[in-house]
N, C-alpha and C positions, 0 to 999 in steps of 0.2 A: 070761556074755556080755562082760565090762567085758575077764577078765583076755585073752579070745581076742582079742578087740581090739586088745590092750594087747600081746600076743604077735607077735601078727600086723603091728601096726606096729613092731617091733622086728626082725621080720625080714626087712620089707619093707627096714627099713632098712641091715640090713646085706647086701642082698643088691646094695644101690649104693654098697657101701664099693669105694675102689679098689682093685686089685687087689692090692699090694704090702699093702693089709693084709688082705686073705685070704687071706696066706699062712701056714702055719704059724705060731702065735706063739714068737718067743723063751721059754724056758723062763722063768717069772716075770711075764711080762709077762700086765698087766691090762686088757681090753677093758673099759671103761664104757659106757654109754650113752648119755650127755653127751660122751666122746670119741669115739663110732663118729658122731655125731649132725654133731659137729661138723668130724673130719675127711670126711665125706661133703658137709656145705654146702660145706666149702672147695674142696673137689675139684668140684662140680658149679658152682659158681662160676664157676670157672678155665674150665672148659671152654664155658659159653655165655658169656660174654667176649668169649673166644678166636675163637669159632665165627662173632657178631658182627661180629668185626675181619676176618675170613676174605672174608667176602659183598663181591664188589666193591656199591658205591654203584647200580650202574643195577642191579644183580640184586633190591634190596630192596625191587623191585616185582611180585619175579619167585612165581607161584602154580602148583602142579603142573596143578591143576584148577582148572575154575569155579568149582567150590564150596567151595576151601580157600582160608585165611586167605593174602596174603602176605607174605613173609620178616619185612619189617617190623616187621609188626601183631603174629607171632609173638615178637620180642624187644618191643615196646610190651606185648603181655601179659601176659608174665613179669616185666617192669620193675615193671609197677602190680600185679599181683598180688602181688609180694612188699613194695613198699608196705601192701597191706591187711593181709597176712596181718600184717607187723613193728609194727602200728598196732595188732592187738589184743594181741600181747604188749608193746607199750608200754604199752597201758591207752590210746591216746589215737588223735583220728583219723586217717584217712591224710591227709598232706601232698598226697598226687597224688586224692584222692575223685573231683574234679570232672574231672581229666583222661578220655578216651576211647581208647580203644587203636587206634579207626577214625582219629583225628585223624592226616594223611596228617604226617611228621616226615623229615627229611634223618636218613642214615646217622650222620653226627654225633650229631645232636639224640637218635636211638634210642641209641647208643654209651652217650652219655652219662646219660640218662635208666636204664641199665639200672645203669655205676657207680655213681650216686647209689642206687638201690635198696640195691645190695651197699653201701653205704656206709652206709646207713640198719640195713640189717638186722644186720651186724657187728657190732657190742656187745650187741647184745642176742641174737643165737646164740653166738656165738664165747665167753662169757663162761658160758651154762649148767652145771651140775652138774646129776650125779644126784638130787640134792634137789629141784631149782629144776624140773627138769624134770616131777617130782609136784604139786609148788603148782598148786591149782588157779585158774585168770581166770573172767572174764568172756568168754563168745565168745555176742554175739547176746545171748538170754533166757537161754543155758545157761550152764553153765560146765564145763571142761574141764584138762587137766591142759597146761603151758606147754608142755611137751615134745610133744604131740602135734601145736600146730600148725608146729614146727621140722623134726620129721617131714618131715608134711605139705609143708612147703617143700623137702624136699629129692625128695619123691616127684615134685611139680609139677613143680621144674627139671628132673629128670631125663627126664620123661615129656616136657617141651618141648625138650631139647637132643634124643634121641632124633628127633624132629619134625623140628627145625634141621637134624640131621647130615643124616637123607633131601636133605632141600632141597638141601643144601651137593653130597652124592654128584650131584643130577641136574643139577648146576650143573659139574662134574667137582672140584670142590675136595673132598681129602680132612680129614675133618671133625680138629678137633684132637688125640681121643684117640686114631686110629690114627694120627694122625703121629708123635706118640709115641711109640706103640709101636713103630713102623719105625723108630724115629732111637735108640730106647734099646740098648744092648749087649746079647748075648746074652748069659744066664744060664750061669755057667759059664767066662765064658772073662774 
């Protein structure tokens, strides 16, 4: 049960590695799991950032539906969530606990609240090795292996930029990785 687990968040996680590293590896070159882990935070980063900077200021009120979250609350989520998650691989609590994601915030105040996160959570992903990543913590009553809630974090962002990018498409802004991909050279020439 442990290693399907264990397998299954390894591929989950490279299947959000970006693209330029799912390509063929140069002959020699070594994938780790602490490097796929961490080049996929980076990337997933960059792009709800990005995606944030995108949303004009009167849209971060804007919700497809009644029933869904909006734009906002969407980046206030993933800001404090990755507070909590970076607070049990510190060992220590989240700095943002008391905060609410409902607490209504100017497009600045969200901007910012989401670097500070990525600010917070940087040394303590960005620096992981494949050892560091089996150490087991404290999460809750349980305990767990460091690497899985890094994981974890990068599933969350991507599963909320995912989210973001719809929002951004129904707003006509194209979301930041296909701008990307439109502006980069074609392969080849």
């Amino acid at each position: 049960m442990k290693l399907t687990f264990a397998l299954t968040a390894v591929f989950t996680t490279m299947s959000v590695v970006p693209a330029s590293l799912q390509s063929p590896p140069a002959t020699g070159l070594k994938m780790t799991l602490s490097g796929a882990t961490i080049s996929t935070y980076t990337f997933i980063q960059r792009n709800v950032l990005e995606a944030a900077e995108l949303m004009p200021e009167a849209d971060y009120v804007f919700k497809p539906t009644p029933e869904t979250r909006p734009f906002g609350q969407l980046i206030s989520h993933l800001a404090l969530s990755q507070f909590n998650t970076c607070s049990l691989l510190q060992g220590s609590p989240s700095p943002k606990a008391a905060e609410k994601e409902e607490t209504p915030r100017s497009k600045a105040a969200l901007v910012a609240l989401l670097k500070e996160s990525a600010a917070f959570c940087n040394p303590l992903v960005t620096t992981m090795t494949d050892e560091g990543m089996l150490q087991l913590i404290k999460v809750g009553p349980n305990e767990g292996p460091r690497g899985l809630l890094a994981i974890g974090l990068n599933i969350h962002g991507n599963e909320m930029y995912g989210t973001i990018a719809v929002y951004l498409r129904l707003k006509g802004i194209v979301p930041p990785t296909t701008a990307r991909e439109k502006s980069a050279p074609a392969k080849g020439n």
